[in-house]
Residue frames relative to the residue before (quaternion, step in Angstrom):
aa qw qx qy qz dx dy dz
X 1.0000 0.0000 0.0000 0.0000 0.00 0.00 0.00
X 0.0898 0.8413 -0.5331 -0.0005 3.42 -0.73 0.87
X 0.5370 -0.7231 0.3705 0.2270 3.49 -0.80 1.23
X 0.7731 0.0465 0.1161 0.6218 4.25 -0.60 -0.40
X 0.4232 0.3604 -0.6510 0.5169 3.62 0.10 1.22
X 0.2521 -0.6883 0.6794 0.0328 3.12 -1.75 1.19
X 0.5224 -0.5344 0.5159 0.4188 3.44 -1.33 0.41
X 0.5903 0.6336 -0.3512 0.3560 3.32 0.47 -0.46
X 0.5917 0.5519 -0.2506 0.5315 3.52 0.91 -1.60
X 0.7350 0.4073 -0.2406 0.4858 3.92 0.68 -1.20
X 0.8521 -0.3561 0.2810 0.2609 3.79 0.87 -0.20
X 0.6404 0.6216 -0.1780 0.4145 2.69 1.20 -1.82
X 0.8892 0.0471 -0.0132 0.4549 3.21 0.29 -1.03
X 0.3653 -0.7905 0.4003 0.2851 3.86 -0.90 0.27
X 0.6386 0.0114 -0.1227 0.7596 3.27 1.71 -0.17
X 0.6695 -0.5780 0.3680 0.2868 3.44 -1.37 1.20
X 0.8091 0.4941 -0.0903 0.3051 2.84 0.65 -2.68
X 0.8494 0.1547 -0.0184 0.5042 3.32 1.77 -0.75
X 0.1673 -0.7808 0.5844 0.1443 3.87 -0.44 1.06
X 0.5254 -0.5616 0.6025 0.2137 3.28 -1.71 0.82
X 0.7381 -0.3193 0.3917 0.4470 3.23 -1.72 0.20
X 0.8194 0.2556 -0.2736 0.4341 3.45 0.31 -1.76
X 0.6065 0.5777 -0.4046 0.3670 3.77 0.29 -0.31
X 0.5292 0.5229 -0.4511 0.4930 3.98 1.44 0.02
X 0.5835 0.6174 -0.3755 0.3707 3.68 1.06 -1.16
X 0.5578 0.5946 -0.4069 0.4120 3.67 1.42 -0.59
X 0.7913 0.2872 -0.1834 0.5077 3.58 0.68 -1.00
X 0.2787 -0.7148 0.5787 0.2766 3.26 -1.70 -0.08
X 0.7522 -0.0148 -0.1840 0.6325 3.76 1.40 0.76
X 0.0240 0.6967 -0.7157 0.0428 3.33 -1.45 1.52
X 0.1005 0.7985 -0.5827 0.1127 3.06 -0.44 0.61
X 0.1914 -0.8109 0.5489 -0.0664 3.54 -0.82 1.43
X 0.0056 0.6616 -0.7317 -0.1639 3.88 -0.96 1.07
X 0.5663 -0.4217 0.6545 0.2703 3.03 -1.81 0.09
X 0.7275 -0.0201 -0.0723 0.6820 3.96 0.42 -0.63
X 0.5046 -0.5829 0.6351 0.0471 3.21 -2.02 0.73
X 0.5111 0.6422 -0.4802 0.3093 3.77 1.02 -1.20
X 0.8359 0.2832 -0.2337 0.4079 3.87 -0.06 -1.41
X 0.7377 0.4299 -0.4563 0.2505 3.76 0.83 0.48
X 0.5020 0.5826 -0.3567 0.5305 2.82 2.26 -0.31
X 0.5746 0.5455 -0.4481 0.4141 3.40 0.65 -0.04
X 0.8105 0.3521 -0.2539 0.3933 3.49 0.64 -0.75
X 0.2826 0.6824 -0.3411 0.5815 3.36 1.90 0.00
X 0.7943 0.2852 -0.2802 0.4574 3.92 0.21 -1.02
X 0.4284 0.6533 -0.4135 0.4676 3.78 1.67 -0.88
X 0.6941 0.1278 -0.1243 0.6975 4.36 0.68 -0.74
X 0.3692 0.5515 -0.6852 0.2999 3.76 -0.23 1.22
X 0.4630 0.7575 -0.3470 0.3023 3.98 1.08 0.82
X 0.6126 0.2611 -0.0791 0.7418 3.05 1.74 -0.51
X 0.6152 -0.5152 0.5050 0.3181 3.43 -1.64 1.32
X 0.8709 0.1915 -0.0503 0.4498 4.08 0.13 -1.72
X 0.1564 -0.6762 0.7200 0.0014 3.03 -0.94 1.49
X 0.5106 -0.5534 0.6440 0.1355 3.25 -1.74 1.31
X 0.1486 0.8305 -0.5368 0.0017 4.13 -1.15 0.58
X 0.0607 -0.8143 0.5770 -0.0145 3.28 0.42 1.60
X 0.1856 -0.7715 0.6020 0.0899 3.37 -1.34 0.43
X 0.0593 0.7419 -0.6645 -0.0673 3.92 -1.02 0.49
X 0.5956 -0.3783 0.3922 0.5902 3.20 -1.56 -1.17
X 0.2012 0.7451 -0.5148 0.3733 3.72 1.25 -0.13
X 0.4952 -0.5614 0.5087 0.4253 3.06 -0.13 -2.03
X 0.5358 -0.5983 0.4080 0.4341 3.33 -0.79 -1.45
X 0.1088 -0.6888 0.7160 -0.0337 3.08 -1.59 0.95
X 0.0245 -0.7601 0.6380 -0.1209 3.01 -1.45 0.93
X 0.4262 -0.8154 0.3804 -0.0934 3.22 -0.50 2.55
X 0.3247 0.6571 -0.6790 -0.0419 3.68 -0.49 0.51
X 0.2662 -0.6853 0.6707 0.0984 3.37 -1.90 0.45
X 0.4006 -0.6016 0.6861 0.0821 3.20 -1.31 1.27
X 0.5532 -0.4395 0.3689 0.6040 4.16 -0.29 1.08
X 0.9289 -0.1034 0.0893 0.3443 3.49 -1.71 -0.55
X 0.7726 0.5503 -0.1605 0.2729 3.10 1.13 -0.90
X 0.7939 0.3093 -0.0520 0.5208 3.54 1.26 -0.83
X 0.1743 0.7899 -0.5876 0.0199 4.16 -0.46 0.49
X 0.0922 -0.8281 0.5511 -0.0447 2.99 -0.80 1.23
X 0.1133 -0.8544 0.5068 0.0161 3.69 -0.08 1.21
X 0.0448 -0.8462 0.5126 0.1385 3.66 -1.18 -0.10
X 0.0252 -0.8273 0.5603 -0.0320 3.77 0.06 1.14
X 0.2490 -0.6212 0.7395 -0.0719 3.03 -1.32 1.71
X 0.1012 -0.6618 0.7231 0.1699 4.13 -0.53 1.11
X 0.7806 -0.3722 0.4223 0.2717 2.86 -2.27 1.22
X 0.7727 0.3214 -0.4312 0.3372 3.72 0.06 0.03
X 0.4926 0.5244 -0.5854 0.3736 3.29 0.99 0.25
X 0.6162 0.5532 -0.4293 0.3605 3.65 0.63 0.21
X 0.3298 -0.5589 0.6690 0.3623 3.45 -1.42 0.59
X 0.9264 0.0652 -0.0685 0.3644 3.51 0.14 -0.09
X 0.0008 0.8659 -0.4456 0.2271 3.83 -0.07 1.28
X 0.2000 0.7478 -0.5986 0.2063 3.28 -0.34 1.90
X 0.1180 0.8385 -0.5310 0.0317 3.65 -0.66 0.97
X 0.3135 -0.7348 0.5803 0.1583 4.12 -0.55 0.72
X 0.7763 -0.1477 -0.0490 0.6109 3.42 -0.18 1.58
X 0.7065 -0.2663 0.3820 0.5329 3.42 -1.61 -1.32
X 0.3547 -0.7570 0.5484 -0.0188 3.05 -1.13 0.22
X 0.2898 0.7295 -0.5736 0.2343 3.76 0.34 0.63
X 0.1649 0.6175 -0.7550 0.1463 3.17 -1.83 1.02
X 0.6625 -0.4704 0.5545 0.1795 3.75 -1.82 0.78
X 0.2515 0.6969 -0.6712 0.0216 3.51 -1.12 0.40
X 0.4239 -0.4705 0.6756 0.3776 3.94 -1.65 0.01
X 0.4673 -0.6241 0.5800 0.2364 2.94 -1.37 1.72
X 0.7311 0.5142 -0.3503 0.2799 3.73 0.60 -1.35
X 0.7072 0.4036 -0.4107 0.4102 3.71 1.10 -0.77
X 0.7578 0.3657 -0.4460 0.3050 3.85 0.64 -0.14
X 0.6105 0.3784 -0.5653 0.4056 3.23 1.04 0.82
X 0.6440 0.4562 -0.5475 0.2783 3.11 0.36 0.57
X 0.4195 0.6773 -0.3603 0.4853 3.40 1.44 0.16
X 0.6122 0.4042 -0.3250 0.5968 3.70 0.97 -1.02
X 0.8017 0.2902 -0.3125 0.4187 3.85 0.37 -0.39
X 0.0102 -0.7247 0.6243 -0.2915 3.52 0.61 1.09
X 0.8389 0.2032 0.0451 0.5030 3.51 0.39 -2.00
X 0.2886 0.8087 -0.5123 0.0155 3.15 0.93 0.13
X 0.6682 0.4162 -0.1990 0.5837 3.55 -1.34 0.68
X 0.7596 0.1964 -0.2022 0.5862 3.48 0.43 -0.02
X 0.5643 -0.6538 0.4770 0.1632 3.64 -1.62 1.11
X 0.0204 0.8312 -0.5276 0.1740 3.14 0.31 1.92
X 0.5365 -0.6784 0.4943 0.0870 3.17 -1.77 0.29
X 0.0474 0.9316 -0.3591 -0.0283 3.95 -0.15 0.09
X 0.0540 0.7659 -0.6405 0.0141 3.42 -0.16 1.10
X 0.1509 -0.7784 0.6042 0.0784 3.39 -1.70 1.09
X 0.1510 -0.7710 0.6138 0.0771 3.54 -0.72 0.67
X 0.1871 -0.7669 0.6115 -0.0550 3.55 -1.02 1.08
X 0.0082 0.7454 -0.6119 -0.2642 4.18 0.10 0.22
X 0.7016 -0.5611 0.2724 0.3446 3.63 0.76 -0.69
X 0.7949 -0.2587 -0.1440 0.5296 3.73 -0.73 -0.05
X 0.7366 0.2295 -0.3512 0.5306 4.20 -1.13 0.93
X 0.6469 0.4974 -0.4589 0.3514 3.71 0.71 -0.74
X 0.5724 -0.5686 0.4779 0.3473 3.62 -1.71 0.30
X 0.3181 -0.6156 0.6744 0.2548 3.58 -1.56 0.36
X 0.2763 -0.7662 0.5786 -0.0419 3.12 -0.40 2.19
X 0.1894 -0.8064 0.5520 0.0956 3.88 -0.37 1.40
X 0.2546 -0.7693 0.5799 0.0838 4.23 -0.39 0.43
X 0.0408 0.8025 -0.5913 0.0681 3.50 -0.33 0.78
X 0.0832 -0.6964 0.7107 -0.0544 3.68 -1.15 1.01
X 0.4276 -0.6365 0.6247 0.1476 3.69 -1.15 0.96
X 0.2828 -0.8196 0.2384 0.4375 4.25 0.73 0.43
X 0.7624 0.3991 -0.1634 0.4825 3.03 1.71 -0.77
X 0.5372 0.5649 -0.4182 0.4664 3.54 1.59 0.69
X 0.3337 -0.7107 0.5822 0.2113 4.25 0.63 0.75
X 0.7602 0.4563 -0.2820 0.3666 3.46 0.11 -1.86
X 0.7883 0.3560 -0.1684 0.4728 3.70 0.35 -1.63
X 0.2166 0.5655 -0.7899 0.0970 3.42 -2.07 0.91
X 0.3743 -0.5954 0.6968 0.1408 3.20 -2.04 0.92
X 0.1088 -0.5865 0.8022 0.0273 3.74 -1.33 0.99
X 0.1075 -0.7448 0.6574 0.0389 2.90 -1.73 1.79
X 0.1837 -0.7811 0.5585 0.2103 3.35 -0.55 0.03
X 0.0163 -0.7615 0.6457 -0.0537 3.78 -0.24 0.63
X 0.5640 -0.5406 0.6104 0.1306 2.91 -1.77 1.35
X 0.0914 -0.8229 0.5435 0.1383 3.53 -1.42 0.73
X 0.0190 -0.8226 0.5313 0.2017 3.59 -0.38 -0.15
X 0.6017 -0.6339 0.3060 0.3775 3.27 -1.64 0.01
X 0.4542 -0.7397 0.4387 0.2326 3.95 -0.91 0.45
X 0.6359 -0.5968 0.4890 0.0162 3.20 -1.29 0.34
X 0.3811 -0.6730 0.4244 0.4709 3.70 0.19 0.47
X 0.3491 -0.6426 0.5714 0.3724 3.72 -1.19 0.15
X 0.5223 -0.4909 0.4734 0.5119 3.59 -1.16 -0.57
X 0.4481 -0.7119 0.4979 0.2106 3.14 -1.44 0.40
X 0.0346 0.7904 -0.6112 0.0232 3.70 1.12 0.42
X 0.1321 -0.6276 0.7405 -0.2008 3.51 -1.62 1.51
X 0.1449 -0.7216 0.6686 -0.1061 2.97 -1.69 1.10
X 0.4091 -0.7711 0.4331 0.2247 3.40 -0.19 1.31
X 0.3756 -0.6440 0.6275 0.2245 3.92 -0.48 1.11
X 0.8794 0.3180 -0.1088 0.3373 3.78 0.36 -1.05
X 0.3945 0.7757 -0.4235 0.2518 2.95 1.69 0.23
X 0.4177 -0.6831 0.5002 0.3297 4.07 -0.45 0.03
X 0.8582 -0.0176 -0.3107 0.4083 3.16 0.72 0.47
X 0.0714 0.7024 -0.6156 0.3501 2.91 0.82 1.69
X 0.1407 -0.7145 0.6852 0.0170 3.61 -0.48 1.67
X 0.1285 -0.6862 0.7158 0.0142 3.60 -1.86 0.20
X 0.0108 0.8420 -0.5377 0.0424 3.33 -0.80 1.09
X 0.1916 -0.7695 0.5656 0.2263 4.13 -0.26 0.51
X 0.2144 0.7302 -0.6483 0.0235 3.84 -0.65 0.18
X 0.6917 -0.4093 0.5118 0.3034 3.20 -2.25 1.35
X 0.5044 -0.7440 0.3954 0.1888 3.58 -0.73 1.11
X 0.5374 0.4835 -0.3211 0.6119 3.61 1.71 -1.18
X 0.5617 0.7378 -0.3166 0.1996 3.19 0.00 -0.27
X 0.5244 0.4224 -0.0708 0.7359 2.87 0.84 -2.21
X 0.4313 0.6379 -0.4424 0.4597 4.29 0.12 -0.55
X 0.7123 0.6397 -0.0374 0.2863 3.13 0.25 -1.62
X 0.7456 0.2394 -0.0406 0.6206 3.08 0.90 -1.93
X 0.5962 0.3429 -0.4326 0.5830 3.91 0.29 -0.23
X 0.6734 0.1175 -0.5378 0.4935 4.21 -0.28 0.73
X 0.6739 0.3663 -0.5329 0.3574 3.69 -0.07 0.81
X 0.3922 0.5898 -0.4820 0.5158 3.56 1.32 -0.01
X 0.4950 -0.4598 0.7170 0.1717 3.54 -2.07 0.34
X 0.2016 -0.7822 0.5805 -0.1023 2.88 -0.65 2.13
X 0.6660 0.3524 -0.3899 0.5294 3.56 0.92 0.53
X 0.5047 0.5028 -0.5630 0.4189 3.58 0.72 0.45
X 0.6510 -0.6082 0.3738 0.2578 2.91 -2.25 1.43
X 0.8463 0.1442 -0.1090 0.5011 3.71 0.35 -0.65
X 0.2935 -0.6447 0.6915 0.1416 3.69 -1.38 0.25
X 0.0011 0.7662 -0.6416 -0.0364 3.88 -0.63 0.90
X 0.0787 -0.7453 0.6535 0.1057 3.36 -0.47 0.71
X 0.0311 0.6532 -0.7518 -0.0847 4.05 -1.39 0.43
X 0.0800 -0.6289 0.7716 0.0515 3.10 -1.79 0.80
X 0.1645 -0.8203 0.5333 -0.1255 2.99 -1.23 1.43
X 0.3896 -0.6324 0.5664 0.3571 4.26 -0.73 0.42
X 0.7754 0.3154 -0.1677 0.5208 3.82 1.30 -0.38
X 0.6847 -0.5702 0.3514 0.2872 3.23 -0.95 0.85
X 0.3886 -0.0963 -0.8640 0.3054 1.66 -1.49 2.28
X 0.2483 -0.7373 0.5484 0.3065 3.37 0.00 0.24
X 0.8421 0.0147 0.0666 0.5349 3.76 0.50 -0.97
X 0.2347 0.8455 -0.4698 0.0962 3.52 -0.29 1.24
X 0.2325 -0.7914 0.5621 0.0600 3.57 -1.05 0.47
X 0.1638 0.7117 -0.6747 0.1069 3.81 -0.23 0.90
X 0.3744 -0.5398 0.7120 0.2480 3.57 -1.80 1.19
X 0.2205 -0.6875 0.6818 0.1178 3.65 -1.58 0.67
X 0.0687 -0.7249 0.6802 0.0845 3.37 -0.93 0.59
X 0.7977 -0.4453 0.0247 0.4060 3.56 -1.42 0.68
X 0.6205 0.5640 -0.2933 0.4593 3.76 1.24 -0.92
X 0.7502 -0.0317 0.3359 0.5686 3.38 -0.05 -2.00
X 0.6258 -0.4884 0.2593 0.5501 3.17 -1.58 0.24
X 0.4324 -0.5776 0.6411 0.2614 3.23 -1.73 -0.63
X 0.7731 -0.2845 0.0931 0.5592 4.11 0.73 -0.38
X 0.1579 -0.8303 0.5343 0.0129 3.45 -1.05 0.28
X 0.0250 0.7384 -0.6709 -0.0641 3.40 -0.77 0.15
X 0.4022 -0.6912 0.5983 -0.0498 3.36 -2.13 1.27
X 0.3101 0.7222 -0.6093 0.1052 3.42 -0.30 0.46
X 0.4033 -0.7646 0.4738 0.1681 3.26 -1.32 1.49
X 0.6319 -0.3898 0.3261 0.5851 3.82 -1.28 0.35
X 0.5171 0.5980 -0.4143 0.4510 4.05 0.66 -0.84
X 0.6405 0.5754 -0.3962 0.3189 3.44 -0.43 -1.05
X 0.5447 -0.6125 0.5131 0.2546 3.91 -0.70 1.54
X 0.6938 0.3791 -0.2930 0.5376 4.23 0.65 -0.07
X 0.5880 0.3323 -0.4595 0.5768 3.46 0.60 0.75
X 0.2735 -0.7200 0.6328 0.0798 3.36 -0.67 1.38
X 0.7916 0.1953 0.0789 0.5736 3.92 0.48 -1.48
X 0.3270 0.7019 -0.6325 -0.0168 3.99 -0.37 0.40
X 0.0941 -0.7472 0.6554 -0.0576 3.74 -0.70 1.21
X 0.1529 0.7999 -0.5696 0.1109 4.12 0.75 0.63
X 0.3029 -0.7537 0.5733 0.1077 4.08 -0.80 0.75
X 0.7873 -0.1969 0.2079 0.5460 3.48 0.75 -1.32
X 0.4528 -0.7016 0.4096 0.3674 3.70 -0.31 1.44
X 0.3043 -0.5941 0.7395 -0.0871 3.18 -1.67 1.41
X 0.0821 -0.7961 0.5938 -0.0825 3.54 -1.12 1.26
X 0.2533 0.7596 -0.5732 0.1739 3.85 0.36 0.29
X 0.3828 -0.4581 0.7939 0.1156 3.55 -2.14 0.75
X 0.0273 0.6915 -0.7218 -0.0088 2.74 -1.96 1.14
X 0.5589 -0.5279 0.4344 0.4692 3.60 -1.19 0.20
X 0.4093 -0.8126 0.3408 0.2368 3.51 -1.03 0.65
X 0.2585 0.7579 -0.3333 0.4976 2.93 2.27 -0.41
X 0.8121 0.2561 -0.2551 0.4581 3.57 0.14 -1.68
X 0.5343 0.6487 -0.4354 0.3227 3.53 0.83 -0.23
X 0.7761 0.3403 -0.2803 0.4509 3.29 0.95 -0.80
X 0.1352 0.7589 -0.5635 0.2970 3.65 1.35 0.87
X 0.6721 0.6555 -0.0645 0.3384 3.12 1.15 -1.49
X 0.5793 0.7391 -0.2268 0.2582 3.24 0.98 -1.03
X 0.5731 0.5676 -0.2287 0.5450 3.69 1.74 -1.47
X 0.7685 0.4011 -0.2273 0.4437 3.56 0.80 -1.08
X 0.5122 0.5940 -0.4288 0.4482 3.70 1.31 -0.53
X 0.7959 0.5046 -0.2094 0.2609 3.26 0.62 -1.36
X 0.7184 0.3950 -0.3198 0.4750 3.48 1.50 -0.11
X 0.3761 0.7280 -0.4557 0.3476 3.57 2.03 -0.51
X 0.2589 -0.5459 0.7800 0.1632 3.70 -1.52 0.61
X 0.9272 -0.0116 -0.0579 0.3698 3.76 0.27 -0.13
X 0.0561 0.8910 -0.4028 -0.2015 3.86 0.14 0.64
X 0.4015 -0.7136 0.5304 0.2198 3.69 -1.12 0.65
X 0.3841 -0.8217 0.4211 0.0033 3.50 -0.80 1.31
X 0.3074 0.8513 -0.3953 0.1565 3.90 0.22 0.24
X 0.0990 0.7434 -0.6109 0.2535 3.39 -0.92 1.58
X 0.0789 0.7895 -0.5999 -0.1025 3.38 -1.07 0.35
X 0.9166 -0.1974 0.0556 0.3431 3.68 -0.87 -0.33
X 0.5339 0.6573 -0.2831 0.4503 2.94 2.01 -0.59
X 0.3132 -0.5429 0.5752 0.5257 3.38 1.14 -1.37
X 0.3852 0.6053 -0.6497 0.2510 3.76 -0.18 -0.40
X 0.0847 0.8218 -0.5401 -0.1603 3.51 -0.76 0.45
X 0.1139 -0.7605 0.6327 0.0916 4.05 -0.31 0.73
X 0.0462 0.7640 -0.6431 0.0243 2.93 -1.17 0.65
X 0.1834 -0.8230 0.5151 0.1538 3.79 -0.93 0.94
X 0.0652 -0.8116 0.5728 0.0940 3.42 -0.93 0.74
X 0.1671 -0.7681 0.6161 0.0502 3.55 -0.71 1.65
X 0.0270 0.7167 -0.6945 -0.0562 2.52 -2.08 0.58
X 0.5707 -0.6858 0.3537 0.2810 3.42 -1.17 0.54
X 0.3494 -0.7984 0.4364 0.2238 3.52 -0.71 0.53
X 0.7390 -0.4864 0.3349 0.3242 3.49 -0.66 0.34
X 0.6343 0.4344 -0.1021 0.6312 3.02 1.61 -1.07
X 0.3915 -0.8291 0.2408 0.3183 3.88 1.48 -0.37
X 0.4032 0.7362 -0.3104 0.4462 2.68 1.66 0.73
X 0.3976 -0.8402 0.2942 0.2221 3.18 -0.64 0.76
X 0.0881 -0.7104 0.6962 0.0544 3.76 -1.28 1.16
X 0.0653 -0.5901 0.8043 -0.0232 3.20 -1.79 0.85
X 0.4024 -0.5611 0.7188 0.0808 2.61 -2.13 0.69
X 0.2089 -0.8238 0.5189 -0.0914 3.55 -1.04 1.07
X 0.1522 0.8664 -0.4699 0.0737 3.26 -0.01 1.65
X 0.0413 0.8196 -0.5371 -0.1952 3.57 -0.43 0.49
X 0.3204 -0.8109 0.4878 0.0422 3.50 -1.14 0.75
X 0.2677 -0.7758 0.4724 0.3214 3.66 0.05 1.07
X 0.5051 -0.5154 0.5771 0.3824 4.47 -1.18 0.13
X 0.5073 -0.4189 0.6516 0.3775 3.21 -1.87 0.75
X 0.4852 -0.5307 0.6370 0.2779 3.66 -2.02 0.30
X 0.5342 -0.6137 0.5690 0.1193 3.27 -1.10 1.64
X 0.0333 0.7945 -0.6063 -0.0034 3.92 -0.63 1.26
């Protein structure tokens, strides 16, 4: 990590704030936000696992961690949340989840900027920070990459018949997971077309342990589209993977069908108003 060295000063570039045609042909991704707050947030939402997967298109960006078989937790930022967004083909490279969030928190708390530069395969993903209202001061990271691994492909059947779908006010759901029992072993959530319509109880080794109800009615269900009631158990540990991303979501999408698989999307708004979510899917304890 190196403080007030510019790319520029080193070569790379001839004017920080702005690359030429030929000076893009150097990299294969630059991409520039104007604020940092809603990706460093979602950066710390998958700070659980050491190797984070970062594929790039014109799409945008996503970035993959996985919990062994059981947990994957993705984040996709679309190309317009950028003030600026150049990428040559796909893009994919390795990073440590823990050093680029500490790199995004350099400034934390303060209205920062972020340009990344990427030349491609072994080179580092060099991260540029500016404070907006400090001209004089910026931090140049430099971050080691490596190569990646396929991710799973986890899939939900669109056509499945009891593929249920549920939209809910993000504080909310907030809400009900701190009145749940955060040391019980499992969390079973069932969504149903019939009362209970939507329920969550933590189990501990005997019987449950708490629960909360909330009907398709209920002013915190934004979207409830439920075919046929689904019942599955999850670990609560991995449940509370979830918790970093719950807490900034304005709204969270709900999705399970007979398998148990449970996905679940948590949006938020960008600065720029565009829209980022976090994307977790979670595999069911085995019914004994």
């Amino acid at each position: 990590m190196q403080h007030s060295k510019t790319l520029y000063e080193k070569g790379l570039l001839k004017n920080l704030k702005m690359l030429t045609q030929r000076q893009y042909s150097n990299f294969k991704f630059v991409a520039r936000l104007d604020q940092i707050k809603t990706f460093y947030t979602g950066i710390k939402a998958l700070n659980f696992e050491n190797n984070g997967k970062f594929q790039v298109s014109e799409d945008g960006l996503r970035v993959t961690v996985e919990e062994g078989n059981c947990v994957q937790a993705n984040l996709y930022i679309t190309a317009s949340c950028f003030a600026e967004f150049h990428v040559v083909d796909m893009v994919t490279f390795g990073l440590n989840m823990n050093i680029i969030s500490e790199c995004l928190g350099l400034f934390a708390g303060i209205p920062c900027s972020l340009k990344m530069f990427y030349k491609g395969d072994g080179a580092p993903l060099v991260l540029v920070l500016h404070p907006n209202e400090e001209a004089d001061i910026s931090a140049e990271c430099s971050i080691k990459t490596t190569n990646i691994d396929d991710v799973i492909d986890y899939n939900l059947d669109e056509e499945s018949r009891t593929l249920n779908v549920v939209f809910v006010r993000g504080p909310a759901l907030a809400n009900i997971f701190q009145e749940l029992n955060k040391a019980a072993d499992e969390l079973r959530i069932t969504l149903s077309p019939r009362q209970p319509h939507f329920k969550i109880e933590t189990l501990g080794v005997v019987k449950t342990e708490t629960f909360v109800e909330v009907a398709k009615t209920s002013d915190m269900i934004m979207l409830f589209n439920c075919r046929d009631t689904t019942s599955a158990c999850y670990r609560n540990t991995e449940m509370r993977l979830t918790h970093k991303a719950l807490a900034a979501a304005s709204k969270v999408a709900i999705k399970t069908d007979s398998s148990g698989l449970l996905e679940m999307h948590f949006m938020m708004q960008s600065e720029e108003q565009a829209e980022v979510y976090v994307q977790f899917y979670i595999m069911p304890l085995a019914e004994i």
